[in-house]
N, C-alpha and C positions, 0 to 999 in steps of 0.2 A: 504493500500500500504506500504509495506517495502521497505525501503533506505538504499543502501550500503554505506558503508564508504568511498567507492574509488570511486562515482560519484563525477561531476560538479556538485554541492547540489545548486537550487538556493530557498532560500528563504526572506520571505517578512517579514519586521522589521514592526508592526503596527504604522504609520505615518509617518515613514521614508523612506519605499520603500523598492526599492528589493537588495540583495547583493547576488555574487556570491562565497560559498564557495571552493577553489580549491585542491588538495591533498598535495600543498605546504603550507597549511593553516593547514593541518592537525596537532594536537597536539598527541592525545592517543585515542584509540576504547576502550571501555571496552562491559561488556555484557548487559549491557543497553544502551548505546548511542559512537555516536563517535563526540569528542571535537578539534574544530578548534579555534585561533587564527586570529583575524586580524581585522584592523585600529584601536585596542587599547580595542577592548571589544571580548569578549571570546564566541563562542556558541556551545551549545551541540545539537544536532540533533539526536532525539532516530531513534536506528533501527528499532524497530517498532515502528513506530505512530499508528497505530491505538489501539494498546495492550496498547502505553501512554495516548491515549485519553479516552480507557474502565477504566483506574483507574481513571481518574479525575486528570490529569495532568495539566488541559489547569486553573479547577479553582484553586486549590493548587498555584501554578507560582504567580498566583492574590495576592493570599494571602500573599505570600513569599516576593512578591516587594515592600510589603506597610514598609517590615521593611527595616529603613534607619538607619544605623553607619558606622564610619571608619573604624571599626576592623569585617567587617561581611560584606563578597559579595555576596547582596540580588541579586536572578534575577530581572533585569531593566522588562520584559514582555516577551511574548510568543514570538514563531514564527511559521508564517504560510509557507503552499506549495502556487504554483498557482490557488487551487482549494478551499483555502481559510479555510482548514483543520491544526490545531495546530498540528507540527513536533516537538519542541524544544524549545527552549527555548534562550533569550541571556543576560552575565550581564559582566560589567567590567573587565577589566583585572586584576589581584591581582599581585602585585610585593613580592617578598621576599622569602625564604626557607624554605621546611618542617621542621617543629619543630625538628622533630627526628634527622636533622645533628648540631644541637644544643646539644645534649645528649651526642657528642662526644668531649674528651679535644682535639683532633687534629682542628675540624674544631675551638672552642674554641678560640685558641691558635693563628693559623693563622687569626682570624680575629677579638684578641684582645677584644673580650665578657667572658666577667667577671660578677661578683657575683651580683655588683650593677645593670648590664643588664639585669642579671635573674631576682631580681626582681621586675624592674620594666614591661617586660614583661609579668612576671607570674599577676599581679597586672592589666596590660592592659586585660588579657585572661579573670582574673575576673569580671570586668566590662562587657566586650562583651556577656557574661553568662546569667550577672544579665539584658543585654538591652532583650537579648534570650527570659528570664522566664517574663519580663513584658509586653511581647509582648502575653503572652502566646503561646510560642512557646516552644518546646523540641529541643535540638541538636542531641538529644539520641546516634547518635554515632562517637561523639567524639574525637575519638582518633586522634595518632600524627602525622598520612599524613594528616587530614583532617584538620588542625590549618597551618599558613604560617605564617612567622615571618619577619619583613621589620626592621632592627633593633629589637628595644623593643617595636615595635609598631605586635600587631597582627593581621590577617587576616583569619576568619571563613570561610571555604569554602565549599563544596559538601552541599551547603544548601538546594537543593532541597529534601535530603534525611532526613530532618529535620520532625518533629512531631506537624502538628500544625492545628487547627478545628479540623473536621472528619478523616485527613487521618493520618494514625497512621505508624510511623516506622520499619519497618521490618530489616533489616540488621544493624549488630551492630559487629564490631572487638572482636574476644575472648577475647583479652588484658585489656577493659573495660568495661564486661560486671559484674554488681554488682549480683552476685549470692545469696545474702541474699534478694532482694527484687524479687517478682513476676510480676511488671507492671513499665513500664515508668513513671519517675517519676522528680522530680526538683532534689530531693535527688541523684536521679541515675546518675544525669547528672554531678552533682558535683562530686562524687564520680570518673565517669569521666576523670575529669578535676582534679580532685587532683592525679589520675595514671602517665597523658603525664606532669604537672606540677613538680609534685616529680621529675620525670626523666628528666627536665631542670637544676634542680639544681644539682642532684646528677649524673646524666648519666644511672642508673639501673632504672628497673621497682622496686614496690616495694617488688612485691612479686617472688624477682626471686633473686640471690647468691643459694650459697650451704646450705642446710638443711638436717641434716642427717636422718630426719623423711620421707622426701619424694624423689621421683625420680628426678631426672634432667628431665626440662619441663614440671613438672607436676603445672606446672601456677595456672590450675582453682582448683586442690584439694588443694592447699594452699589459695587461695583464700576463695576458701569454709571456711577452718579454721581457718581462721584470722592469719596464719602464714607467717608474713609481714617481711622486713629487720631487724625489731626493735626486734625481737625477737631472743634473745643474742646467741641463738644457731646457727643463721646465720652467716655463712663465706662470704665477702667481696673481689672480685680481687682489685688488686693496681691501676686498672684504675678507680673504683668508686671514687668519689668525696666525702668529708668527709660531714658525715650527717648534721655536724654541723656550715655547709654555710648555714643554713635552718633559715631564723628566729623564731626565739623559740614561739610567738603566730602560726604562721602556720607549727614549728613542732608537737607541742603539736597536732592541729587540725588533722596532716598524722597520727602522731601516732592513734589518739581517732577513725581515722575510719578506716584503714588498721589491729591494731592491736584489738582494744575491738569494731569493728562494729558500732562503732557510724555513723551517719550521717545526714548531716545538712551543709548549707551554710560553707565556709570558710571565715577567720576572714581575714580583709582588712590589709595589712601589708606595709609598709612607710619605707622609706629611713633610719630614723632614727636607724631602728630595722636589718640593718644590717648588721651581723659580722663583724666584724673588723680583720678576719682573714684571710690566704691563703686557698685558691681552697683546694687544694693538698698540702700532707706533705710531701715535696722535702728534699732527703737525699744529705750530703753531697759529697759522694761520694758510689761508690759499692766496696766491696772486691771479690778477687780470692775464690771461693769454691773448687778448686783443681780440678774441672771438665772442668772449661772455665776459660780463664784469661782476666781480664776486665782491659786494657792497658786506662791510661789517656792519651790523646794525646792533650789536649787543654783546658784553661778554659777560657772563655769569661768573657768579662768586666760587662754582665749582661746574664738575662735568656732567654735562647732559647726559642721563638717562634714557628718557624718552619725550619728546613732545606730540601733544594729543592734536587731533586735526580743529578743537577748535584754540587752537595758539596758544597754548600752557606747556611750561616746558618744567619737567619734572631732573632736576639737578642734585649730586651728591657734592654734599662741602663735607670733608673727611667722612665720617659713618652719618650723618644727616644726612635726611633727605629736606629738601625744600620744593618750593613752587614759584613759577613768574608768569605772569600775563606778559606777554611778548607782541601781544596787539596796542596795549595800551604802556608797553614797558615798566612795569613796576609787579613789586614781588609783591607775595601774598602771603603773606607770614600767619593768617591764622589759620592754614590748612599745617594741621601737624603733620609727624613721620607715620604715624601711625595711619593716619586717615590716607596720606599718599599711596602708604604700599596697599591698602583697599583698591584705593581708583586703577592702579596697576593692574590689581589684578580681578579686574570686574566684582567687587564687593561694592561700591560704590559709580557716581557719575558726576562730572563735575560738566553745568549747563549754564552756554553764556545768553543772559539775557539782553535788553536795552540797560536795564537798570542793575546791572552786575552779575555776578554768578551764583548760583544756585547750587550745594550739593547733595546731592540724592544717596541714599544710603540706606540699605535693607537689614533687616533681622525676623527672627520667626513671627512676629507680631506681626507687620507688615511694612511700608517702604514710609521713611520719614526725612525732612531735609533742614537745610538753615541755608538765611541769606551769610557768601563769604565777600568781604573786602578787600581791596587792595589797599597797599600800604599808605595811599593817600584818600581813599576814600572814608566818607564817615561812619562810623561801628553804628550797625543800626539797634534799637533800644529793646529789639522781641526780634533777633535773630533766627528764630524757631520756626518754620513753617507749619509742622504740623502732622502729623502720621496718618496715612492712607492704609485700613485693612487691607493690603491686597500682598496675598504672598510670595516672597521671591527669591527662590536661589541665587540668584544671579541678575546683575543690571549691566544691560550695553546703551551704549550710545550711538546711534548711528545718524551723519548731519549735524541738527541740533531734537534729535528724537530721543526719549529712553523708553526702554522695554523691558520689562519685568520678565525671566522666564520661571516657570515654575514646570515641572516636568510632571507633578501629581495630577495637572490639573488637565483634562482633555482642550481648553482655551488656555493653552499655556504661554502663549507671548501676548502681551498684554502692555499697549501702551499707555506712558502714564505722562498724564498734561500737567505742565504748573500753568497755573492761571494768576492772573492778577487784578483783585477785586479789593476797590478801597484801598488801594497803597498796601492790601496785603495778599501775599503769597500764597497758593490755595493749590491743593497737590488732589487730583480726579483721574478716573480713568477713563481713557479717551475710547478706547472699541478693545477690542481681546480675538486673537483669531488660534484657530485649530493646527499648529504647527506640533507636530512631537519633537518634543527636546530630547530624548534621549536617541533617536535617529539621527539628528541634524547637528552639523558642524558650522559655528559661527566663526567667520573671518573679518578683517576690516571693512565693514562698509556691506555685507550680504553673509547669506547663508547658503550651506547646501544640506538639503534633506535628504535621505535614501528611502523611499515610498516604494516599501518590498520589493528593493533590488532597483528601482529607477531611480535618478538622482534627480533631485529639479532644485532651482535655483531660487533664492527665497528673497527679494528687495523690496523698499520702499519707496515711493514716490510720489513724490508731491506733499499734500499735508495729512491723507489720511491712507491711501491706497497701500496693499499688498500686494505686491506682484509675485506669483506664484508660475514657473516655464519649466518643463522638462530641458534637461541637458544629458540629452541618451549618451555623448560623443565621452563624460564622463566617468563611463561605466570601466574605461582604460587605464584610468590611474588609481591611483593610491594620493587622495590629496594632505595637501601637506602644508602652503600658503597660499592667500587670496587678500586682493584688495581691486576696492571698486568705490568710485562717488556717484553712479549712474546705471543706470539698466540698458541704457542704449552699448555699455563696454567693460568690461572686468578683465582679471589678470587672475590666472591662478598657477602655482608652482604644482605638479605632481611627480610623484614616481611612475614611469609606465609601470603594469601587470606584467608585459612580455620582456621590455629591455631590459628593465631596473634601473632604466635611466632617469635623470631627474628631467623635468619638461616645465618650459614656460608655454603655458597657454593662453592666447590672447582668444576673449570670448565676446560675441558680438550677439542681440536677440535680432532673430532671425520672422519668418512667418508663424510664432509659437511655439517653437523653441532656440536654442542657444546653441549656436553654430560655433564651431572653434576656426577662427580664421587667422591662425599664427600658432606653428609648433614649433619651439628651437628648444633644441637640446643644449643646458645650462651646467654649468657646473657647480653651484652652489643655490641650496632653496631658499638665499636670502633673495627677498624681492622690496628694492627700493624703488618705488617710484611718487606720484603726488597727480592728484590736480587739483584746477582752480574749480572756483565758483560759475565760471564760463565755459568747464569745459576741457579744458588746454592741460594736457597730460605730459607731465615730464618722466622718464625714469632714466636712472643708472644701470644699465645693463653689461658695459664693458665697460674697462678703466679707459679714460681717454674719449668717451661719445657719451653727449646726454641723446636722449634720441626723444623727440616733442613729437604728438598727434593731437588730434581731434577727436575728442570721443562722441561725439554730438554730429558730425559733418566727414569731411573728407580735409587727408593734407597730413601729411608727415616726413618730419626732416631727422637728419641724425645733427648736430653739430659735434664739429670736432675739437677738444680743449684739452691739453694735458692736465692742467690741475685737474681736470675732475677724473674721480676713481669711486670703487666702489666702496670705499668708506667714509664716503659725503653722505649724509641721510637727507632725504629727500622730506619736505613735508609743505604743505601751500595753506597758504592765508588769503585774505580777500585783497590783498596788492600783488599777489602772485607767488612764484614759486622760492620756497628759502630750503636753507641746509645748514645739519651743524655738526661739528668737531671739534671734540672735546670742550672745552667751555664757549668758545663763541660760535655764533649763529647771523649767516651770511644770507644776503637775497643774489638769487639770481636773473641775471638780465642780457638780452642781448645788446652788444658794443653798438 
């Protein structure tokens, strides 16, 4: 009997009884099973049981639950139908981020993970390996949606795709497949894990920059010939991370099997052992190349973090964090450190009105806020807006929008208005639409939903509308980053399914769905770009070219400038496009 993804699924937990999984439970369909969510433990439910039960699914699972650690989500046991036939399977919920948005300095940055985080992460991933191989188990395919990260603590996951007794692994990611060996191996696993590890600390795979010996994306024939980072012919963009955050016993180690083929365990590496130096080589300023003119307009009292797209730029002065209005140049001193790392990381919103800023801020009660002032503005005398029942895991911002999501609730994104009545601030909710949150991946500026197996595209537009498109052409990657100010254009970074390649994809709506009309193959899933209020899209793609379009019309140039590289961060205000590094923050302009 085959199982849709879109039934009322019920199955039976062995000694626990029966639970009903519902489409509000749903998380993602893939081509083996579709994964649900809910009371804190995760179940996958193959579409076909019986094709899982001709491999030997139900004793595998056996095997797989006897292995217990923190950093590795064994399935807890099977699950049956009413007929007492093994469907699936169930195991705890995993908290934390694929590894791979850790590869980027943005998410980095905004959330304060640093060198010392790398590694002790990459140092947790090792340990999880070595519990792996004394179990006599394989991970074999390893790669970096399949690791989660909770902090520096990590989480092994798609384990049932693991290599262990009789049944042997079949699918493995192009990106870590060791091409010098013929069979699964401890060796091969490591190898592995030293690919998605390298690109913790540095952000690039190893075998990818420019190499004048081979094509762009030609991954596995550098692979083949051991033609890794380390080899001095390879060019480097400005967003890679300098090699030499690496601790030098586990450089040596990248170097010894990336570049001369070696391989073997890696070497346990400690606190002690690491650098004592910056991420990143932060200039002091850019000059004019006569093509763009890079205007200072501001230096902050420390380094930029991140700046939010409506002009607040979030700075670290030693272990402080602070805030500035950078539209109206002056800092904000009554948004604490505490409140900042919230807005960082979606616990809160900070929303520019006429009459100042607003920040919105959630708890189990419901969403409540205060008017905040800049430093020359006047302390208003009932700061307080006022608490709105309405419950909310999570608040994003999108524009000048905020949206409540709640995943309990079937109307789970829900926007919420401040109003202004009587010179006071009044927090309502504007409409609530049927989006599943535990489906759907929110990125800057859009979402993407997986509607049992289809992916569609989730924006807003105008002042009250949801624009809701299939983007079938999605069903190709593994995504990973997105940013978008419009529906007429987005940008999202993916892993192909087939290459393992990383992909920029430029998306355009189409007659009712989303047409991908630009695929280049990238070598890092950071994605810097901006637009304005009008429209006018700039990003950094290579060191050396901003490249400007139109996302509204037609028209697109590369400009050519050697200051600019990819570790100018892109961000746009209503005067147009700016960027900053390390503490100061520059507009740019054409000469």
């Amino acid at each position: 009997m085959k199982m849709a993804a879109n039934d009322r699924i019920q199955v039976i937990l062995p000694g626990k009884g029966e639970t009903t999984l519902l489409p509000r439970d749903h998380l993602a369909t893939g081509g083996e099973g579709a994964v649900y969510l809910k009371n804190g433990m995760v179940f996958k439910v193959y579409l076909d049981g019986a094709a899982a039960r001709a491999r030997g699914m139900e004793e595998k699972i056996g095997l797989l639950s006897r292995i217990s650690h923190p950093y590795i989500v064994s399935p807890i046991d099977v699950l049956y139908d009413r007929r007492h036939e093994m469907v699936g399977y169930y195991m705890p919920a995993a908290q934390g981020v694929p590894v791979v948005r850790i590869f980027t300095n943005a998410w980095r940055d905004a959330n304060g993970f640093n060198n010392e985080h790398s590694v002790k992460l990459v140092e947790n991933m090792r340990a999880a390996l070595r519990v792996a191989h004394d179990l006599s188990a394989l991970v074999a395919d390893g790669n970096e949606m399949n690791w989660l990260a909770d902090g520096v603590e990590p989480r092994a996951i798609d384990v049932d795709s693991w290599q262990i007794g009789d049944f042997k692994a079949t699918a493995i990611m192009a990106s870590i497949i060791d091409h010098h060996a013929d069979v699964l191996s401890e060796e091969t696993d490591w190898f592995a894990w030293g690919i998605v590890t390298f690109q913790i600390f540095t952000g690039i795979h190893p075998y990818k920059g420019t190499h004048p010996d081979f094509k762009r994306g030609d991954m596995e024939g550098r692979m083949q010939a051991n033609a890794s980072v380390f080899d001095p012919k390879v060019k480097l963009n400005g967003a890679v991370r300098d090699l030499s955050v690496i601790p030098k016993p586990l450089a040596d180690w990248y170097q010894g099997v990336f570049q001369s083929g070696c391989r073997g365990a890696p070497p346990s590496v400690s606190m002690s052992m690491v650098p004592q130096i910056a991420a990143r080589k932060l200039r002091l300023c850019a000059t004019d190349s006569g093509l763009l003119k890079h205007n200072l307009i501001m230096s902050l009292p420390g380094v930029v973090r991140y700046i939010s797209g409506n002009g607040v730029a979030y700075y670290e002065e030693g272990s402080r964090l602070s805030a500035c209005d950078l539209k109206r140049r002056q800092l904000i001193p009554s948004i604490d450190a505490e409140t900042i790392d919230r807005l960082l990381k979606g616990g809160a919103c900070l929303v520019r009105m006429a009459s100042g800023f607003r920040l919105l801020q959630a708890d189990s009660s419901g969403v409540f806020g205060r008017i905040i002032p800049g430093e020359r503005d006047p302390v208003p005398p009932n700061p307080d807006i006022g608490r709105l029942p309405c419950v909310a895991e999570k608040l994003i911002e999108w524009g000048d929008r905020v949206f409540a999501l709640n995943s309990q609730n079937e109307l789970g994104f829900t926007e919420i208005a401040i109003e202004l009545l009587g010179g006071r601030s009044l927090l309502s909710i504007k409409q609530s639409w049927a989006v599943n949150q535990n489906s759907t991946r929110f990125f800057d500026g859009f979402a993407v939903t997986d509607c049992l197996g289809t992916p569609f595209i989730v924006q807003v537009e105008g002042d009250s509308a949801l624009l809701i498109h299939r983007a079938s052409v999605l069903k190709e990657y593994r995504l990973v980053n997105g940013y978008s100010r419009s529906h007429h254009s987005l940008i999202l970074i993916g892993i192909g399914r087939e290459d393992g390649l990383l992909h920029r994809l430029r998306m355009r709506l189409g007659k009712g769905e989303y047409e991908c009309i630009e695929d280049v193959v990238v070598d890092v899933a950071e994605l810097n770009m901006a637009v304005t209020g009008k429209g006018i899209a700039a990003g950094i793609f290579e060191d050396g070219q901003l490249f400007v379009w139109n996302t509204i019309g037609v028209g697109e140039k590369i400009v050519h400038d050697a200051a600019v590289t990819r570790d100018l961060r892109l961000f746009a205000m209503t005067e147009g496009i700016f960027y900053y590094m390390g503490t100061d923050v520059f507009r740019l302009s054409l000469s």
